[in-house]
Backbone as a printed PyTorch tensor [residue, N CA C, xyz], in Angstrom:
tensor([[[ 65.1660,  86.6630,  41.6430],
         [ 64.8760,  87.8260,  42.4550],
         [ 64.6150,  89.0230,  41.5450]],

        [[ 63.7130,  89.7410,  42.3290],
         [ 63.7650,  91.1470,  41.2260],
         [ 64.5610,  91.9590,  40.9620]],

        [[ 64.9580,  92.5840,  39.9500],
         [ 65.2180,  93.8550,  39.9900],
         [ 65.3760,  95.1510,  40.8830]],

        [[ 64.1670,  95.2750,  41.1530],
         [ 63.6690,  96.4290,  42.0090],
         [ 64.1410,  96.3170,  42.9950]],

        [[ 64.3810,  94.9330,  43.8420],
         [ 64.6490,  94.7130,  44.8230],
         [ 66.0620,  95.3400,  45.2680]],

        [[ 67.3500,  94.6260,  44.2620],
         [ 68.5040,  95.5190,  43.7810],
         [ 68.1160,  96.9990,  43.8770]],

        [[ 67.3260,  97.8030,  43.1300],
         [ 67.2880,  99.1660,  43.3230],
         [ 67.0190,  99.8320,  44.9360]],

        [[ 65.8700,  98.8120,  45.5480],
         [ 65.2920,  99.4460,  47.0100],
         [ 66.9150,  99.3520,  47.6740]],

        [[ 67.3730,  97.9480,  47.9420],
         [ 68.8100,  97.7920,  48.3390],
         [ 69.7780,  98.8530,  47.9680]],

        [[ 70.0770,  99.3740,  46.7690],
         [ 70.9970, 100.2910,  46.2130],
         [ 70.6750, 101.6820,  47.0700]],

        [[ 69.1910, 102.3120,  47.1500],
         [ 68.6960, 103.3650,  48.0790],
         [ 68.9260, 103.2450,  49.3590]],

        [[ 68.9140, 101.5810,  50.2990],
         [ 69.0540, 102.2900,  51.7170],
         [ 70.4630, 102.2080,  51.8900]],

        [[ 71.8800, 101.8010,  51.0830],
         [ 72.7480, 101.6040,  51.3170],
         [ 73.1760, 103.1410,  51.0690]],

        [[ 72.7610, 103.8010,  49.9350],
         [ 72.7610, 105.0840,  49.6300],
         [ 72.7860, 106.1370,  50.9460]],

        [[ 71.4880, 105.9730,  51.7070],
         [ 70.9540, 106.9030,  52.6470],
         [ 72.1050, 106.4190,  53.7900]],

        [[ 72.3840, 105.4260,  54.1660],
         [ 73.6760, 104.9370,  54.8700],
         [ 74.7520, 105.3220,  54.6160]],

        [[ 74.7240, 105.5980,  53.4440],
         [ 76.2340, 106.8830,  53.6590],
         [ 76.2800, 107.5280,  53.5540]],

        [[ 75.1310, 108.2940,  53.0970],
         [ 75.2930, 109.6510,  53.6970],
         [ 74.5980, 110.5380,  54.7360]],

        [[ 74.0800, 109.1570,  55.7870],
         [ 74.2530, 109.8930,  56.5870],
         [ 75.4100, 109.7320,  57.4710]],

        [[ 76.5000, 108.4900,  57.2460],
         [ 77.5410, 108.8550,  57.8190],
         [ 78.5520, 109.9510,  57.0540]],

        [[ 78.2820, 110.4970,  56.1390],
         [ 79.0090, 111.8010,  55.4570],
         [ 78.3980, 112.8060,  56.6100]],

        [[ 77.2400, 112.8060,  56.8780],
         [ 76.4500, 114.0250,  57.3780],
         [ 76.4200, 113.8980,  58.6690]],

        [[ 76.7610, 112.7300,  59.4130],
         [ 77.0160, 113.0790,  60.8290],
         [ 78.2040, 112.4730,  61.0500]],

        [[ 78.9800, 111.8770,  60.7590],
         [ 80.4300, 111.4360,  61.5350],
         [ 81.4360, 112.7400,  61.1950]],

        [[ 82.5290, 112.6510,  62.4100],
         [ 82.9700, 113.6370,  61.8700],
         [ 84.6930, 112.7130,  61.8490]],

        [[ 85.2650, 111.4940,  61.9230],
         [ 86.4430, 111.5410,  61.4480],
         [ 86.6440, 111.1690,  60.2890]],

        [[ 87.5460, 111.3790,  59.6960],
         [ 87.7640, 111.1650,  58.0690],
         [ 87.9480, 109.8770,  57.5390]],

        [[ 88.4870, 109.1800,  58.4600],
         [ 88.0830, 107.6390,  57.9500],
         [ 86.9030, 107.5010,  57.6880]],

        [[ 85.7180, 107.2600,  58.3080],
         [ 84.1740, 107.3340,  58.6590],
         [ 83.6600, 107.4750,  57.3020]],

        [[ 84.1510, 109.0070,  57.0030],
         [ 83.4220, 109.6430,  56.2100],
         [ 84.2350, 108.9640,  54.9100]],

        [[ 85.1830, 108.4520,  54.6510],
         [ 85.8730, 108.2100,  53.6710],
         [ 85.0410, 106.7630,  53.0920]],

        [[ 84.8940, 106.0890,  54.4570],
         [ 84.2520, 104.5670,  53.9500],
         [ 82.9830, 105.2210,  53.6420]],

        [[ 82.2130, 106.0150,  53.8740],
         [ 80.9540, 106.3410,  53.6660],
         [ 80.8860, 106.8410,  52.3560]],

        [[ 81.9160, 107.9600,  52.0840],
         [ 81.6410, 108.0430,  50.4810],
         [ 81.7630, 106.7380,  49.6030]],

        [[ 82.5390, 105.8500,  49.9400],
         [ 82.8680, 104.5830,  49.2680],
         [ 81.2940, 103.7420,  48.9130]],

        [[ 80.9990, 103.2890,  50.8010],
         [ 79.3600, 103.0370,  50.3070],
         [ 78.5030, 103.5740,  49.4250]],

        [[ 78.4940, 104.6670,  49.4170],
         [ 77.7200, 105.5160,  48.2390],
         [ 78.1060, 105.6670,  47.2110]],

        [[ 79.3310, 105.0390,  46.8730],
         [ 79.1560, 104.8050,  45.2590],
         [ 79.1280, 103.6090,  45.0550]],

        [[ 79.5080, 102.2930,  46.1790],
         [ 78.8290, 100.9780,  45.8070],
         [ 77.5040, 101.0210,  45.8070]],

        [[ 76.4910, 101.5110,  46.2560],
         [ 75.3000, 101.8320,  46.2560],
         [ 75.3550, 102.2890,  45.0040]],

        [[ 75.6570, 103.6200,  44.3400],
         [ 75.3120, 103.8320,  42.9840],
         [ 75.8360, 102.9530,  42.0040]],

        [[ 76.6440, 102.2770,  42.1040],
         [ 77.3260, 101.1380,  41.2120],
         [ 75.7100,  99.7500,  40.9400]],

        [[ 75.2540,  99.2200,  42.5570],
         [ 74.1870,  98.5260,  42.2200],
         [ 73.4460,  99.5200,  41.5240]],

        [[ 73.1710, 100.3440,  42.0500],
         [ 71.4110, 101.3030,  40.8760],
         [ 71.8180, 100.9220,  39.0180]],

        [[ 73.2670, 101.4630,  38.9510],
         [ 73.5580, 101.5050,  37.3280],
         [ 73.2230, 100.0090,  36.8950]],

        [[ 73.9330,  98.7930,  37.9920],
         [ 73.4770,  97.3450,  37.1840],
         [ 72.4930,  97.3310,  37.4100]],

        [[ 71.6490,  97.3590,  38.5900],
         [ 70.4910,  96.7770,  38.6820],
         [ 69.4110,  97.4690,  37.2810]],

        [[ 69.8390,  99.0660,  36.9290],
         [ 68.7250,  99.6230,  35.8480],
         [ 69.1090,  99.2570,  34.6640]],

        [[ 70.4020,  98.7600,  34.4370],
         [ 70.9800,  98.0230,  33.3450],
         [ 70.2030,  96.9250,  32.9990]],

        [[ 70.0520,  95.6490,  33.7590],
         [ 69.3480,  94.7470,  33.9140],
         [ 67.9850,  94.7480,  33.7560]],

        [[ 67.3630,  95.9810,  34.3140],
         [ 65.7320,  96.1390,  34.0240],
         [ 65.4140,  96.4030,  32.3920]],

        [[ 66.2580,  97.4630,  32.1780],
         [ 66.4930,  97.4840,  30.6930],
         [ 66.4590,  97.1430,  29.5790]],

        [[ 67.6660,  95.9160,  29.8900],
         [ 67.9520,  94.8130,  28.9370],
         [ 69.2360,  95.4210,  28.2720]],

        [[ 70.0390,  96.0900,  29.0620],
         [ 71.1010,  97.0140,  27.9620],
         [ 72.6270,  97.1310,  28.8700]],

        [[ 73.4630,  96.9990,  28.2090],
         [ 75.0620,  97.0970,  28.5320],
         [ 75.4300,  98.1200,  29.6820]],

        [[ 74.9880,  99.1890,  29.0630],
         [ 75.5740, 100.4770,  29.4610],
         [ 76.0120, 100.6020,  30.9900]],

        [[ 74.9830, 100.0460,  31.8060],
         [ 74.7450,  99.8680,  33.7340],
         [ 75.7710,  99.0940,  33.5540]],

        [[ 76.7220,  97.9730,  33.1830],
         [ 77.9150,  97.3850,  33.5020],
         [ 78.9190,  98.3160,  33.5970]],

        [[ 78.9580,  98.7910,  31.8970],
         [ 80.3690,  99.5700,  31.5220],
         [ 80.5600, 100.8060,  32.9810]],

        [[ 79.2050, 101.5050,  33.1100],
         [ 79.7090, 102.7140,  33.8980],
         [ 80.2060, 102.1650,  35.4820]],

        [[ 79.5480, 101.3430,  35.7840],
         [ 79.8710, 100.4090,  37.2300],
         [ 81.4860, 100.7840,  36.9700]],

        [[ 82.0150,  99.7590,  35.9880],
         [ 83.4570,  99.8980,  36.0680],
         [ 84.4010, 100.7030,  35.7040]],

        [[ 83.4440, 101.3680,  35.3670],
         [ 84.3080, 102.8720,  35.4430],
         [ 84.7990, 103.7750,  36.6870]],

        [[ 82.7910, 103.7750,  37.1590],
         [ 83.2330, 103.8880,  38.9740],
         [ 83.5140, 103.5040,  39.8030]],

        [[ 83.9980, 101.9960,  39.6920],
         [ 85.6610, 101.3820,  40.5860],
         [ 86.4460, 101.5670,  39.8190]],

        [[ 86.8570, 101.8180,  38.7740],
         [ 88.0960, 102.5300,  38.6720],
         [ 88.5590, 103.7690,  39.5860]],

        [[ 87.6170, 104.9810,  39.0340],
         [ 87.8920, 106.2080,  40.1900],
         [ 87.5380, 105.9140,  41.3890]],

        [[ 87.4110, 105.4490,  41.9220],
         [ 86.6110, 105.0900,  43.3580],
         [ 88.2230, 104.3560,  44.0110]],

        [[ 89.1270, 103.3970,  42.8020],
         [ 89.9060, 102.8500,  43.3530],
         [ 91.0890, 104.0400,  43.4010]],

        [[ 91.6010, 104.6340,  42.7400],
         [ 92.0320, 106.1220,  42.6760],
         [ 92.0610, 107.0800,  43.3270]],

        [[ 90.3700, 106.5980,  44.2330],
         [ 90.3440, 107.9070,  45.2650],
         [ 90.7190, 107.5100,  45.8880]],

        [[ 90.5960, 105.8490,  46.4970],
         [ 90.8250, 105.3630,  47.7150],
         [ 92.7800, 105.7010,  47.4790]],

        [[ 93.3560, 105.2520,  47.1140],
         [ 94.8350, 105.3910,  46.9960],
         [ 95.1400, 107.3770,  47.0550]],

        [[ 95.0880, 107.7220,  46.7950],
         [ 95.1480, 109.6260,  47.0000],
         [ 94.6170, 109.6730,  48.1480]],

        [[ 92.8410, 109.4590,  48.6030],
         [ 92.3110, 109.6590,  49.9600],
         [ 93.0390, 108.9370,  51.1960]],

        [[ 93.5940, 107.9460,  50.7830],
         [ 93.9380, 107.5250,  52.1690],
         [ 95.3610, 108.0520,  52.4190]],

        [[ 96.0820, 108.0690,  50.9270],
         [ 97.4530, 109.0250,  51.2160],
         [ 97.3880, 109.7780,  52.3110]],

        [[ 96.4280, 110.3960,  51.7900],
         [ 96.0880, 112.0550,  52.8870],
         [ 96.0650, 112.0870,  54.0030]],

        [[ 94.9390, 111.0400,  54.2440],
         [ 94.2610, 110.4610,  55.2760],
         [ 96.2730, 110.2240,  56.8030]],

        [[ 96.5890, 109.6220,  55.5070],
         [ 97.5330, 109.0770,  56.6690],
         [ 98.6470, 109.7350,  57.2790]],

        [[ 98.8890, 110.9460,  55.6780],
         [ 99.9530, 112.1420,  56.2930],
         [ 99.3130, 112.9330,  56.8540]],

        [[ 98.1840, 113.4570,  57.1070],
         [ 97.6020, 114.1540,  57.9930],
         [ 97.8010, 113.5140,  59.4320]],

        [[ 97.1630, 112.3310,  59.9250],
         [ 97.5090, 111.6760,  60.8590],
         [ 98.8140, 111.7610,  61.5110]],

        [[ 99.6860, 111.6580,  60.1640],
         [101.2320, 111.4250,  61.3880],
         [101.9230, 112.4220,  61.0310]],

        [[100.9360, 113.8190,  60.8600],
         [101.4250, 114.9880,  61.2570],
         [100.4910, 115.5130,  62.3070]],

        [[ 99.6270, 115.6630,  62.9170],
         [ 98.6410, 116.1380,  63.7440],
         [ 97.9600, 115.1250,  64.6070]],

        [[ 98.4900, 113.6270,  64.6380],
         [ 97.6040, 112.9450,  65.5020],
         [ 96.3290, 113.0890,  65.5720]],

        [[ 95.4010, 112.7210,  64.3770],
         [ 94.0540, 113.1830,  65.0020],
         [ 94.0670, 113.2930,  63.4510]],

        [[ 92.7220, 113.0330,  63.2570],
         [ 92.1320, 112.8930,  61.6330],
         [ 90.6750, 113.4350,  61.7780]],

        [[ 90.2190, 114.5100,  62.5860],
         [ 88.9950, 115.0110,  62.7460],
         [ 88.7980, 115.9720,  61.6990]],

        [[ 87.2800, 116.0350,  60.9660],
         [ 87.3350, 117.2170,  60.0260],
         [ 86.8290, 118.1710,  60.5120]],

        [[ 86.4440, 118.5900,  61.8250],
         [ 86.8430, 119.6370,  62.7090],
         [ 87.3880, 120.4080,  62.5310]],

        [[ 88.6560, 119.9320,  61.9460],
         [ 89.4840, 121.2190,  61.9590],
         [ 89.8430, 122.0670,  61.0510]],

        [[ 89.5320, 123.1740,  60.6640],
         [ 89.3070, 124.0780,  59.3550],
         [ 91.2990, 124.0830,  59.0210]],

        [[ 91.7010, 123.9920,  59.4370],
         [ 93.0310, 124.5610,  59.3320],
         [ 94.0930, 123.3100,  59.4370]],

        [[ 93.0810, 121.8900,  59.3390],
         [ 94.3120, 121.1280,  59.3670],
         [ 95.4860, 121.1570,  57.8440]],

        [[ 95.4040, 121.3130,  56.8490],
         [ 96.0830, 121.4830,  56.0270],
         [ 97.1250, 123.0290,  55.6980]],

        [[ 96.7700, 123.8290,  56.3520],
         [ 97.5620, 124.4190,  56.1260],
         [ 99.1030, 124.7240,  57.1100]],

        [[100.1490, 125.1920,  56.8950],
         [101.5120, 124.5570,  57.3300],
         [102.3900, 126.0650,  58.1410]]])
């Protein structure tokens, strides 16, 4: 299979999350959506790695599941004490964090 093909794939998975960044509004939603969008940028780095002929598109991939796994553990922290303090995880609300 091609290459490119990987890259077109890496773009609509891209535009798929963000447009659930840009129109959902609960924070789960938007949380898996940032996630998609950096598995999406994770394929672009291998797939241009691969066109290449060069390392580099691996190493950074796993760099960004590292932080990606980091966020998920902190983001969902949040995610969940917000919840079972306010019932409701909408980002609606300008003022959910403050006490």
């Amino acid at each position: 299979m091609n290459p490119v093909n990987y890259v077109i794939l890496s773009a609509v998975l891209f535009s798929i999350g963000a447009i659930g960044v840009l129109v959902r509004r609960n924070a789960i939603i938007v949380f898996m959506s940032v996630e998609l969008m950096l598995n999406a940028a994770n394929l672009a780095f291998v797939a241009f790695a691969r066109i290449n002929g060069i390392l580099s598109g691996q190493v950074i991939a796993f760099f960004v599941m590292v932080v990606a796994a980091a966020e998920v553990v902190v983001g969902l922290a949040i995610i969940v004490q917000i919840f079972r303090t306010r019932r409701s995880v909408s980002i609606d609300e300008p003022n959910l964090l403050k006490h």
